[in-house]
C-alpha positions as CSV (number, residue, x, y, z in Angstrom):
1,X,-58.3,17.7,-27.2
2,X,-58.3,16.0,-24.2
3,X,-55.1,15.1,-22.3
4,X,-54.6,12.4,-20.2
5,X,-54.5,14.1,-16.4
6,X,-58.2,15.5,-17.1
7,X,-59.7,12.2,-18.5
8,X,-57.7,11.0,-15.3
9,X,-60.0,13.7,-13.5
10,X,-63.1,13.2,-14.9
11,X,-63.0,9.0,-14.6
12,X,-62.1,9.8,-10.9
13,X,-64.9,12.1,-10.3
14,X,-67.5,9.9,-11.7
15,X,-65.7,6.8,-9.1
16,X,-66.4,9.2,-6.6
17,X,-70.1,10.3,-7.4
18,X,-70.5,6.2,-7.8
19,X,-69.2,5.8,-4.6
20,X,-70.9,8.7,-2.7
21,X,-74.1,7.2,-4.3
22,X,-74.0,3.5,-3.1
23,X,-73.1,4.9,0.3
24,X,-76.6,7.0,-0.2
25,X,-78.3,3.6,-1.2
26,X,-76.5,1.9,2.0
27,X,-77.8,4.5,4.0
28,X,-81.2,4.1,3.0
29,X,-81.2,0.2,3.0
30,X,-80.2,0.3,6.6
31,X,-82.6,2.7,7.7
32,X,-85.5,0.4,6.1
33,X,-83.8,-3.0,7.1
34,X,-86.8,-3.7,9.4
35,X,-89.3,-2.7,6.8
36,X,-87.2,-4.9,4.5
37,X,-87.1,-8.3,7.0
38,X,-90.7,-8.1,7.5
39,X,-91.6,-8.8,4.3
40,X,-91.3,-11.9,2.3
41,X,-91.2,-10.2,-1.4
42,X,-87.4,-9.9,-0.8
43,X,-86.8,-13.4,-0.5
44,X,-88.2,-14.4,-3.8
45,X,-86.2,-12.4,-5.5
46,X,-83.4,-13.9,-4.3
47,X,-80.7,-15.0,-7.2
48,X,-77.7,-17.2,-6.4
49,X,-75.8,-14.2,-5.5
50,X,-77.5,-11.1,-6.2
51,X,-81.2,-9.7,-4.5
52,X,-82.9,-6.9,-5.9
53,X,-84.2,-4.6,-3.4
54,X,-87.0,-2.1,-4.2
55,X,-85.6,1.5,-2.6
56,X,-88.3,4.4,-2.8
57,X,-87.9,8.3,-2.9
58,X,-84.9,8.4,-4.9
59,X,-84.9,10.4,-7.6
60,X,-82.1,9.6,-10.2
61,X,-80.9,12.5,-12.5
62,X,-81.3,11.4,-16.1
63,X,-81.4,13.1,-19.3
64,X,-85.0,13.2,-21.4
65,X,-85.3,13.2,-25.2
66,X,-88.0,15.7,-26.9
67,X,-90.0,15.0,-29.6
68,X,-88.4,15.5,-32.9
69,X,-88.9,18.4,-35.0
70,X,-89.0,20.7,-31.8
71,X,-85.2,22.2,-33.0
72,X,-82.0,22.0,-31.0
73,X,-80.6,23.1,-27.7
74,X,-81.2,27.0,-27.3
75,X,-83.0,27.0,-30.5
76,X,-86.6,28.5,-31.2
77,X,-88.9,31.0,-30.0
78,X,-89.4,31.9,-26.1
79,X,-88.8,34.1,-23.4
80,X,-86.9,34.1,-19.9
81,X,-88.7,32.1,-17.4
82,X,-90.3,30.2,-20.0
83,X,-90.7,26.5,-18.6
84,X,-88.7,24.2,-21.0
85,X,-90.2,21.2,-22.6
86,X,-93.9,22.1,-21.1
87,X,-96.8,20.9,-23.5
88,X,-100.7,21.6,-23.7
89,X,-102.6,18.8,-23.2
90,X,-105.5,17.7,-21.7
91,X,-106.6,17.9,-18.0
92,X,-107.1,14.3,-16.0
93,X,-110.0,13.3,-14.8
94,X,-108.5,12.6,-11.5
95,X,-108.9,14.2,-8.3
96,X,-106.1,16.6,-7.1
97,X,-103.9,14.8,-4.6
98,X,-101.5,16.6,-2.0
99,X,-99.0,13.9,-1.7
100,X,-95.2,13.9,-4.0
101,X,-95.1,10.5,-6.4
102,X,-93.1,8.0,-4.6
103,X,-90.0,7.2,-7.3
104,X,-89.0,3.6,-7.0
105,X,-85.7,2.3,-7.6
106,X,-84.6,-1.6,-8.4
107,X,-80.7,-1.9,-6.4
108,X,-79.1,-5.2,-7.3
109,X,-76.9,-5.9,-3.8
110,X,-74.7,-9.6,-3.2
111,X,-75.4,-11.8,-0.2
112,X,-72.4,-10.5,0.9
113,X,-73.7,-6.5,0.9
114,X,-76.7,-7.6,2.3
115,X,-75.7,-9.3,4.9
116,X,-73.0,-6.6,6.0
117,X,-76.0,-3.6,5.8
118,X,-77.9,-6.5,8.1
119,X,-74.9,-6.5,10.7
120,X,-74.6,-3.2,10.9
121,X,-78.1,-1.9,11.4
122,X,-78.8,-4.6,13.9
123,X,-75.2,-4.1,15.6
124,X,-74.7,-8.1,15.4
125,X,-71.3,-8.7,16.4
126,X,-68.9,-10.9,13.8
127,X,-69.1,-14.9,14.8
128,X,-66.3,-15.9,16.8
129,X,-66.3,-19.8,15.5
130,X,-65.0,-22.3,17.9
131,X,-61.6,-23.6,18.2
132,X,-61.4,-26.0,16.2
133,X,-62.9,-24.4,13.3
134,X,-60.8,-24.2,10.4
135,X,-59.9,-26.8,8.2
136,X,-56.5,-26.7,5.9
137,X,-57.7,-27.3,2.2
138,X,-55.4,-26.2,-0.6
139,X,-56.7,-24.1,-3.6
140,X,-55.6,-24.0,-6.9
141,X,-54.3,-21.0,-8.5
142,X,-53.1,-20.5,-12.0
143,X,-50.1,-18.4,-11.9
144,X,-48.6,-18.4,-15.8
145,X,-47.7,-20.2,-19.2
146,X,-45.0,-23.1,-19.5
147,X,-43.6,-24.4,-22.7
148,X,-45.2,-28.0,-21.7
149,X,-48.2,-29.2,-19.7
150,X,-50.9,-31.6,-20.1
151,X,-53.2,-31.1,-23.2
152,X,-56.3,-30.2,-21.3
153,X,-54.7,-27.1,-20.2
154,X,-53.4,-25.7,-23.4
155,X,-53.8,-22.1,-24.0
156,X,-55.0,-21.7,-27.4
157,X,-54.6,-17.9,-28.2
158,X,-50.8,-18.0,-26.6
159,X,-50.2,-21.0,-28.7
160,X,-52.0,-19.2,-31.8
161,X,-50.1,-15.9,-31.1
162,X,-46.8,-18.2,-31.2
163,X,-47.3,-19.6,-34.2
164,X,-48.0,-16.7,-36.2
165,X,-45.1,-14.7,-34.8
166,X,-43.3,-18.1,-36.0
167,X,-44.4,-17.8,-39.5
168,X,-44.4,-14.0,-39.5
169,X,-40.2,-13.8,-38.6
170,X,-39.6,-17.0,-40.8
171,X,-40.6,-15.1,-43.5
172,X,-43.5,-18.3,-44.4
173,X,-46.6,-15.8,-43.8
174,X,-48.9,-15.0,-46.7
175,X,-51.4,-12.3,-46.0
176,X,-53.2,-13.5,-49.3
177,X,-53.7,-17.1,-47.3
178,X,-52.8,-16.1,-43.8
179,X,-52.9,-20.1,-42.7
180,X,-50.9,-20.3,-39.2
181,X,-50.4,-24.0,-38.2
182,X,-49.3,-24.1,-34.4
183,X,-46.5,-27.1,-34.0
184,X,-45.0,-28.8,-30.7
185,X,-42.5,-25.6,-30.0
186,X,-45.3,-23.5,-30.6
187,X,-47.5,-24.6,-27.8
188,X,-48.2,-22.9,-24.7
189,X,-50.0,-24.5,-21.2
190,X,-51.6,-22.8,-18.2
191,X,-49.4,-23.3,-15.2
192,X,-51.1,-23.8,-11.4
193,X,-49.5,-23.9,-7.8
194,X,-51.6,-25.2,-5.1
195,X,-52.1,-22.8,-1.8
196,X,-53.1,-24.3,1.2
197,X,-56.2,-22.6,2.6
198,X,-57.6,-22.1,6.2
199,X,-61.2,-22.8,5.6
200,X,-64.2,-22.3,8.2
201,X,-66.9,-24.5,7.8
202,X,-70.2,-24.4,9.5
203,X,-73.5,-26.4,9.0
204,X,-77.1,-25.0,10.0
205,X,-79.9,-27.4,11.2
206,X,-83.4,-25.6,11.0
207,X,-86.2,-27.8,12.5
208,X,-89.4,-26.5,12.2
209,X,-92.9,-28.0,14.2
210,X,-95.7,-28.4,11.2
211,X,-98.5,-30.5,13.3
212,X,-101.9,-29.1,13.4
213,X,-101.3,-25.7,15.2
214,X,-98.3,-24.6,13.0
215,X,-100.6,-22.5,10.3
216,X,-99.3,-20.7,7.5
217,X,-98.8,-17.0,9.4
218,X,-96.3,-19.1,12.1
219,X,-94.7,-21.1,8.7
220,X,-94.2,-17.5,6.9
221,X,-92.7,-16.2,10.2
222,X,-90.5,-18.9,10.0
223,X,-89.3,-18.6,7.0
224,X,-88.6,-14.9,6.5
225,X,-86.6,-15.3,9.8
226,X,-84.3,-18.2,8.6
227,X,-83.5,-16.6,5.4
228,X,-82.2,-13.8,7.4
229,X,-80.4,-15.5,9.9
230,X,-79.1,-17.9,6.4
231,X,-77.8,-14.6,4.7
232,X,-75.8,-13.3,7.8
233,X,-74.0,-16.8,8.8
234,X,-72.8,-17.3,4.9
235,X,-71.1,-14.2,5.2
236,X,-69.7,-15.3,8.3
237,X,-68.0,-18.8,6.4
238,X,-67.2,-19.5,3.3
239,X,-68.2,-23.2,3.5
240,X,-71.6,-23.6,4.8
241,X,-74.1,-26.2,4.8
242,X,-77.7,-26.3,5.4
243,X,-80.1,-29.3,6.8
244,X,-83.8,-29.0,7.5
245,X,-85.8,-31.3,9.5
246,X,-89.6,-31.4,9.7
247,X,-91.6,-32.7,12.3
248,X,-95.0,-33.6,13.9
249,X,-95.3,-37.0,15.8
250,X,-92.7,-37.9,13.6
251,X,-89.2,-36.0,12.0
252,X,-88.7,-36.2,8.3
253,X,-85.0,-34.4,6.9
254,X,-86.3,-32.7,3.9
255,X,-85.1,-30.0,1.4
256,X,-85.7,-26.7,2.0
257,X,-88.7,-26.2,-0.7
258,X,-90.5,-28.8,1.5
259,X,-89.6,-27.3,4.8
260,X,-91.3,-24.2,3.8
261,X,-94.3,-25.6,1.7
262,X,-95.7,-28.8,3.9
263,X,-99.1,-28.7,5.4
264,X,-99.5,-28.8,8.7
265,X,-100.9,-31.6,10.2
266,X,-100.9,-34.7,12.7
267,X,-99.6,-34.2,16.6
268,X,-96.4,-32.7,18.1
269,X,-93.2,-34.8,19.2
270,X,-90.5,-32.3,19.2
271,X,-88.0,-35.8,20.5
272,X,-87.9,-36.6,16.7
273,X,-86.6,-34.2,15.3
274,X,-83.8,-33.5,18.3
275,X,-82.6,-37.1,17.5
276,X,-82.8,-37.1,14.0
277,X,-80.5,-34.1,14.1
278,X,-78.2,-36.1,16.6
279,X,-78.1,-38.8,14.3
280,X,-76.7,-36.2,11.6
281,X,-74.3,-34.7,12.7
282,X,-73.1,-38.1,14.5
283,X,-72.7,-39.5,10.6
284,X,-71.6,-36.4,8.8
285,X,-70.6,-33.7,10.6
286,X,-67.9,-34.2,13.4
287,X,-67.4,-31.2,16.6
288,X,-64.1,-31.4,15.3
289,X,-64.4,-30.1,11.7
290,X,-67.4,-28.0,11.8
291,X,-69.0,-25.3,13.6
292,X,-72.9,-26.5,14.4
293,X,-75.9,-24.0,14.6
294,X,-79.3,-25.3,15.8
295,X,-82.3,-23.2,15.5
296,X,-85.7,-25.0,16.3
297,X,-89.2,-23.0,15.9
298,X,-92.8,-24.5,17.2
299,X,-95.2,-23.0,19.1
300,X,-94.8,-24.4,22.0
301,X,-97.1,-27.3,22.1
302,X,-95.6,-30.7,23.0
303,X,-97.1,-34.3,22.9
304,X,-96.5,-34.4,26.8
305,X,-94.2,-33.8,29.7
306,X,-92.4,-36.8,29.1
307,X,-91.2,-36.1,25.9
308,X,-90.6,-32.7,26.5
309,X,-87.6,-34.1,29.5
310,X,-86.9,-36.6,26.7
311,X,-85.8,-33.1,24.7
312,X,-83.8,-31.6,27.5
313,X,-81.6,-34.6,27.8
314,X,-81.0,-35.1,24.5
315,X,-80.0,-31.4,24.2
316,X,-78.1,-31.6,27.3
317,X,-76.1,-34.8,26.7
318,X,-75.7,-34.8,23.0
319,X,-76.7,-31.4,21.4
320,X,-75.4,-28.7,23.2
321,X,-71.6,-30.5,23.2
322,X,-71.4,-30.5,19.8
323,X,-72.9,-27.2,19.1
324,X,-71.6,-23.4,18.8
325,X,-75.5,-22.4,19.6
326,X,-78.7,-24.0,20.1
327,X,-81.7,-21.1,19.3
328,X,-85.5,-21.7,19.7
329,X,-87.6,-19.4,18.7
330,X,-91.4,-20.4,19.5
331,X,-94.3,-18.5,17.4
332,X,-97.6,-17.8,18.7
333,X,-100.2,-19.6,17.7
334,X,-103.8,-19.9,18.8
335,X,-103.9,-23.3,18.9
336,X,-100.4,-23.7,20.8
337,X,-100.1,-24.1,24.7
338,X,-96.7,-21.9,24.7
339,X,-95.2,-24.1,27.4
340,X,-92.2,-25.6,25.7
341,X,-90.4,-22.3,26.2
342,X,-91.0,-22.5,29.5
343,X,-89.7,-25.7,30.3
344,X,-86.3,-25.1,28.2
345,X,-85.7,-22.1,30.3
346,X,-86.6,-23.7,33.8
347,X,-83.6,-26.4,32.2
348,X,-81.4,-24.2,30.9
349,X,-81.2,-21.3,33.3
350,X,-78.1,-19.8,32.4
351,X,-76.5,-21.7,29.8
352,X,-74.5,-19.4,27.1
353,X,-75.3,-21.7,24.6
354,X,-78.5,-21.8,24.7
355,X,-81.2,-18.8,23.3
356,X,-84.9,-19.0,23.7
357,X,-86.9,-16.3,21.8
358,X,-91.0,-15.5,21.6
359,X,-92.2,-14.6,18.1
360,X,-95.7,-12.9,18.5
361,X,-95.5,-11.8,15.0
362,X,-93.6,-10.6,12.2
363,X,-92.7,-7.4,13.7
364,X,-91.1,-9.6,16.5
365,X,-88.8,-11.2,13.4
366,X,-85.9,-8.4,13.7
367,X,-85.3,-8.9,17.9
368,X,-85.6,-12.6,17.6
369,X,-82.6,-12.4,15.1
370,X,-80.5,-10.0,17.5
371,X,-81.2,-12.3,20.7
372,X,-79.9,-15.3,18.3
373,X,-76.8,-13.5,16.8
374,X,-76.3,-11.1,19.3
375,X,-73.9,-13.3,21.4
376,X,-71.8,-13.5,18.3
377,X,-70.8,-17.2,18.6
């Protein structure tokens, strides 16, 4: 018989294997994080909370069943050294290979998991939100059982449990026809208090270029790189909102299955979708209350000179106020001249809110997310 110190050992061991082997699986997430950001697959796997994340080469101990009528443990014929379990069968037809088989391994992480591995193997600092960035809200936490309450917060099995101990001690109860009737005295209510809670809220615009030159290599870019950047901010807030703009000659706000799935076509007039996302926050989303992020990607083509100065004053007189951090990341294209970048820098030389960042390719995703995040505003 087991006493209670060495199930107390043995449940504590096993917390500590458990322990020691998501620190393993940590390990190896972080090591792979790159491999892990370049690659969409990730991102549609993504639940509301949970993303399962193929890791390789880790072999899990397990136990393996034999056949049946092969006897028990230490029972039948055989020698020492004898391998155990080994069968004759018949040879593949395969070439010999010199390479060990890669064992795969599904790990179920939060956003929240995720998103501190990301931190920590890309050394991003922790967002320092504005000043005025928390709001008071007030949460509501139940905290016990009254004798009265309102009806929609009755707690049937307390109420239940009264009763019968009601008829039980009264000396009413018939285990032949156990009927328990709650009445008034016997009913209990869920009681609540209200907590007033300091709550940081943020909203991300993403703007994204889909004219002609935008093809669907610079879109994919895109798209793996705003899912990261998505992951690490909502660990960052607990209230968080999300707004995506389109645009070619034109801005459209959109949801975010059409910001990723439109086909590119028409001209470029970047002007749009800067005062479109003026416009928003102007109606919904006041300095004041939130903490604004702003990350446009294009490659770099604009309509014409005019309406690229048309961009920097808008950013400079309305934008960049209002915002934490304004990030444009410009992709290459072929068909792109590449010269917006150029002029946002000639305008904003050294401005800290401000970060400009060129995406050659996918394996240009990871530094483009540590020049945005890096400054840890």
């Amino acid at each position: 018989m087991i006493d209670d110190t060495a199930k107390f050992d043995v449940v504590s061991n096993i917390e500590k294997d458990h322990a020691r082997f998501r620190e393993i699986i940590r390990g190896k997430i972080k090591s792979d994080l790159k491999k892990y950001i370049t690659k969409g697959e990730l991102i549609g796997k993504k639940g509301e909370e949970i993303v399962s994340i193929p890791i390789p080469q880790i072999d899990i101990p397990h136990f393996r069943f034999g056949g049946k009528q092969t006897g028990g443990v230490g029972q039948g014929d055989g020698n020492p050294g004898d391998p155990i379990g080994a069968e004759e069968g018949e040879g593949g037809t395969g070439k010999a290979g010199d390479a060990p088989g890669e064992h795969i391994l599904e790990v179920e992480l939060t956003i929240e998991e995720l998103a501190e591995i990301m931190g920590e193997a890309l050394e991003l600092p922790r967002i320092r939100p504005k000043g005025s960035d928390t709001m008071e809200t007030t949460q509501t936490k139940y905290t016990g059982i009254h004798k009265v309450g309102p009806r929609s917060l009755r707690h049937f099995r307390r109420s239940f449990k009264q009763a019968l101990r009601r008829t039980i001690s009264s000396g009413i109860y018939d285990p032949e026809n156990p009927v328990v009737i709650p009445i008034n005295e016997d009913l209990r209510f869920r009681s609540w208090k209200e907590l007033p809670v300091k709550k940081s809220n943020a909203v991300v615009f993403y703007m994204m270029d889909v004219s002609g030159s935008m093809g669907d290599d610079q879109k994919e870019i895109v798209r793996i790189e705003s899912f990261w950047i998505d992951t690490y901010l909502r660990a960052q807030y607990q209230g968080i909102e999300t707004r995506y703009i389109i645009h070619d000659a034109m801005a459209h706000l959109v949801d975010r299955e059409t910001f990723f799935h439109t086909r590119e076509s028409g001209g470029t007039m970047i002007s749009s979708a800067y005062r479109m996302c003026g416009d928003a926050i102007k109606d919904k989303f006041p300095e004041s209350e939130w903490n604004i992020y702003l990350f446009h990607f294009s490659d770099g083509d604009n309509w014409s000179s005019e309406d690229t100065q048309l961009c920097v004053s808008i950013l400079r007189d309305e934008l960049l106020p209002q915002s934490n951090l304004f990030c444009y990341g410009q992709v290459e294209s072929p068909y792109g001249s590449g010269q917006f970048i150029k002029d946002l820098r000639e305008a904003f030389p050294e401005n800290e809110l401000t970060v400009f960042s060129e995406i050659k390719g996918k394996e240009n995703i990871v530094d483009s997310i540590v020049e945005f995040l890096g400054k840890g505003r």
